[in-house]
C-alpha positions as CSV (number, residue, x, y, z in Angstrom):
1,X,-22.2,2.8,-7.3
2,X,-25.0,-0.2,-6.8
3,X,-24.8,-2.1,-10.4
4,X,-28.5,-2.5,-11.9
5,X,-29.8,-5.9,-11.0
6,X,-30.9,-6.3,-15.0
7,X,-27.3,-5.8,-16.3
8,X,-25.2,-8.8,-16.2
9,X,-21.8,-8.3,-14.3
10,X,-19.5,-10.7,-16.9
11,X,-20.2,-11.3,-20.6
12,X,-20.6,-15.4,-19.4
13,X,-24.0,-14.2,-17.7
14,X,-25.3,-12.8,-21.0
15,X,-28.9,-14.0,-22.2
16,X,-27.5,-16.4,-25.1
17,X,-30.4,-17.3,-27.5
18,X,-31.0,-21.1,-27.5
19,X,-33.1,-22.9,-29.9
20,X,-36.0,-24.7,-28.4
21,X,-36.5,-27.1,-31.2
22,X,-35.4,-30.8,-31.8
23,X,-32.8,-31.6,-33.6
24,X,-32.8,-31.3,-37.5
25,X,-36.4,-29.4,-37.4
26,X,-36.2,-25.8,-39.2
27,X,-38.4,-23.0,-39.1
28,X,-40.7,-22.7,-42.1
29,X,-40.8,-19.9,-44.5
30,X,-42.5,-16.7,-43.2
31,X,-46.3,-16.8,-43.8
32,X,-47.4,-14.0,-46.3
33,X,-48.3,-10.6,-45.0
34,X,-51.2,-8.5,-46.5
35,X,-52.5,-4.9,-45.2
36,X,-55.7,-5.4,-43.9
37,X,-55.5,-2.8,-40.7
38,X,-57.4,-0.2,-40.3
39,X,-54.9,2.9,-41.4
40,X,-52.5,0.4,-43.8
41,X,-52.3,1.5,-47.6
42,X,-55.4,0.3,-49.1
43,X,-54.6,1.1,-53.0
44,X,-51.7,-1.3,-52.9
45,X,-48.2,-0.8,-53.7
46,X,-47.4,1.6,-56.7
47,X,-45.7,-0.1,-59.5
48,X,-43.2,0.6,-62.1
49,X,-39.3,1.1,-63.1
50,X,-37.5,1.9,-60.0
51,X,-39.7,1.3,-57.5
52,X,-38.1,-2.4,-55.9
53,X,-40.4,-4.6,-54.4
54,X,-41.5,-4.2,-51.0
55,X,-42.0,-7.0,-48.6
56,X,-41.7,-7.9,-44.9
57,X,-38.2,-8.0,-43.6
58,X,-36.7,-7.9,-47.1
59,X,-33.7,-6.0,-45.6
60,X,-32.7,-9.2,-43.9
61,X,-31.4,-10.7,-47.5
62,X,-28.5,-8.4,-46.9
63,X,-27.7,-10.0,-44.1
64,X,-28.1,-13.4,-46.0
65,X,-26.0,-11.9,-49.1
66,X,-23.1,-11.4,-46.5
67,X,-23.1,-14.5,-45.3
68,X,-23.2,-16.3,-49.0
69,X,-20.2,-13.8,-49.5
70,X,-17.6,-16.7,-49.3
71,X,-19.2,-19.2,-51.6
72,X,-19.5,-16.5,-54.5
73,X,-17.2,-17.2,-57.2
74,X,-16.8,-13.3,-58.8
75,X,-14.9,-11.9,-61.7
76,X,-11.3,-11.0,-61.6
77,X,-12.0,-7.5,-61.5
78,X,-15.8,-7.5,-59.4
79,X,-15.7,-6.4,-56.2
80,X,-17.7,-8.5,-53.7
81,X,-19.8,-5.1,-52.1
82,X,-21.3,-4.8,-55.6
83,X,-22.1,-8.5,-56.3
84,X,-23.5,-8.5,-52.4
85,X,-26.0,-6.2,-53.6
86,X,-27.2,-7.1,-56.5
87,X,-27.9,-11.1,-54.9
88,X,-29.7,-9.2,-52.1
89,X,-31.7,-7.4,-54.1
90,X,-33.0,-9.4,-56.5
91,X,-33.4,-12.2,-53.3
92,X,-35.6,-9.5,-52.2
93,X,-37.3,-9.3,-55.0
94,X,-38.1,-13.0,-55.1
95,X,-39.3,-13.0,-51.3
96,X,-41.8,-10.4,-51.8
97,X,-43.0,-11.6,-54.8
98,X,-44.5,-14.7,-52.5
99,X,-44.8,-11.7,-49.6
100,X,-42.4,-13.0,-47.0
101,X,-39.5,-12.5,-45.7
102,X,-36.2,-13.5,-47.8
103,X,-34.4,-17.3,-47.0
104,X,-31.2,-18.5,-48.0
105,X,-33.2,-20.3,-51.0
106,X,-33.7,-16.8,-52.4
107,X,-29.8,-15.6,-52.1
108,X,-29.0,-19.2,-53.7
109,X,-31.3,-18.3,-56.4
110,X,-30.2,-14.6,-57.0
111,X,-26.4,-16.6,-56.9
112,X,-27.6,-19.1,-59.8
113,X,-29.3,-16.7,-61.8
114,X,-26.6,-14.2,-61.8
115,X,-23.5,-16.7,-62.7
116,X,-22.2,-16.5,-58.8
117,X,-22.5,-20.2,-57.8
118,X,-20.1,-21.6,-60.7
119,X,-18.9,-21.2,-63.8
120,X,-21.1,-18.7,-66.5
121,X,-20.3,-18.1,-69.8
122,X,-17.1,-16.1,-69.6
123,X,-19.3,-13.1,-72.2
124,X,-21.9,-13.3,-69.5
125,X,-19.2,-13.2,-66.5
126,X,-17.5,-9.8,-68.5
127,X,-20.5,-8.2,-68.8
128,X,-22.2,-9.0,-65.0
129,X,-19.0,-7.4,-64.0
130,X,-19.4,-4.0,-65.8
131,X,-23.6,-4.5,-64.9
132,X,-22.7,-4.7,-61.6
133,X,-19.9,-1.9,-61.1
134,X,-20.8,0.4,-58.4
135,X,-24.1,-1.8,-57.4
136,X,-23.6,-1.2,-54.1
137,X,-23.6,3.1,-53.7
138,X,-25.1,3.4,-56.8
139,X,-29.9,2.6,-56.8
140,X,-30.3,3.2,-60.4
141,X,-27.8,0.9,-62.3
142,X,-28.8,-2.2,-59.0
143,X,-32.4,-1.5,-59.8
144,X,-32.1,-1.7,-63.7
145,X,-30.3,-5.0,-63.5
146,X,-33.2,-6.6,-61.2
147,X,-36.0,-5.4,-63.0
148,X,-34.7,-7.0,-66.0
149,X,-35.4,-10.4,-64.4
150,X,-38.8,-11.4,-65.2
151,X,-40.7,-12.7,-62.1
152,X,-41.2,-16.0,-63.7
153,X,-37.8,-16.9,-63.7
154,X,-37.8,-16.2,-59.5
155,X,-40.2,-18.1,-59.1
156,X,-39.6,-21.4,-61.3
157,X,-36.1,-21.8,-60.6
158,X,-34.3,-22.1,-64.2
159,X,-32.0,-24.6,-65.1
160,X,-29.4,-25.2,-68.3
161,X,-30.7,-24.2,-71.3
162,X,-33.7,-22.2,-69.6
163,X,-30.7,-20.4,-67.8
164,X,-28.3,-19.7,-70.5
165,X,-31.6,-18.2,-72.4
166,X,-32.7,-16.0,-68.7
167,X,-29.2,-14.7,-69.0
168,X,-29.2,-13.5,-72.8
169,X,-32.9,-12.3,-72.1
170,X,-30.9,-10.2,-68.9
171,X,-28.2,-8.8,-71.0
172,X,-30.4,-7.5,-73.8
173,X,-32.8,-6.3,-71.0
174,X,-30.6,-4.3,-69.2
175,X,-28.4,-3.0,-72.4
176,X,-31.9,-1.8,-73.9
């Protein structure tokens, strides 16, 4: 049988994707999106508990989540599916809040906020890991806990003191 002249006959022959661009020179941030088509939702997103924050290509902070995985430093007991979910998600949030697509600054952020990139409070660690239980099957309790962050604090990155208050403000958010 004649072998199509598009399919590469050995996986060394595979397209590889090569960056173009000198060294030490990123990509920038994603420029902001906004619906201005003809046919795109023209009364703006509907707002309120539940609803998550919609942006472009926020599912890629998943992918981002899974690759911070390793440098989380989680609970005894906290499985790292639920604590994955929760950093995407409220990475997510962050990203659209600016209306682009999430970075690695955003999952560093969600890690900060949330008590994953060092040592919390060992109250605050308890309680993130019975916040978090089931976060990644379960929308309502992983919605509750990112709501409870005030967009403020995702967008002027807390530090110390500001932080230890953004983390009572959390628990008595999400316990009310």
């Amino acid at each position: 049988m004649p072998t199509d002249p598009f399919v590469a006959p050995t996986l060394d022959d595979t397209p590889r994707n090569e960056t173009n661009m000198p060294a030490g020179v990123h990509l920038p941030a994603s420029r902001p999106w906004r619906a201005d088509r003809p046919g795109d939702l023209t009364g703006g997103q509907p707002a309120g508990a539940l609803l998550g924050s919609p942006g472009p290509n926020v599912g890629f902070a998943m992918t981002l989540a899974h690759r911070a995985r390793e440098r989380m430093a989680l609970g005894a007991h906290e499985p790292a599916a639920d604590a994955v979910a929760v950093v995407a998600e409220l990475a997510m949030k962050r990203a659209s809040s600016y209306g682009r697509g999430p970075t690695t600054g955003d999952v560093d952020l969600a890690m900060t906020i949330l008590g994953y990139q060092g040592d919390p409070d060992p109250a605050f660690a308890d309680w993130r890991a019975h916040a978090v239980h089931g976060a990644h099957h379960e929308y309502g309790p992983r919605r509750r806990l990112v709501d409870a962050v005030p967009e403020t604090a995702l967008r002027t990155p807390p530090s110390g003191a500001e932080l230890t208050e953004l983390r009572a403000s959390l628990r008595a958010g999400f316990d009310a």
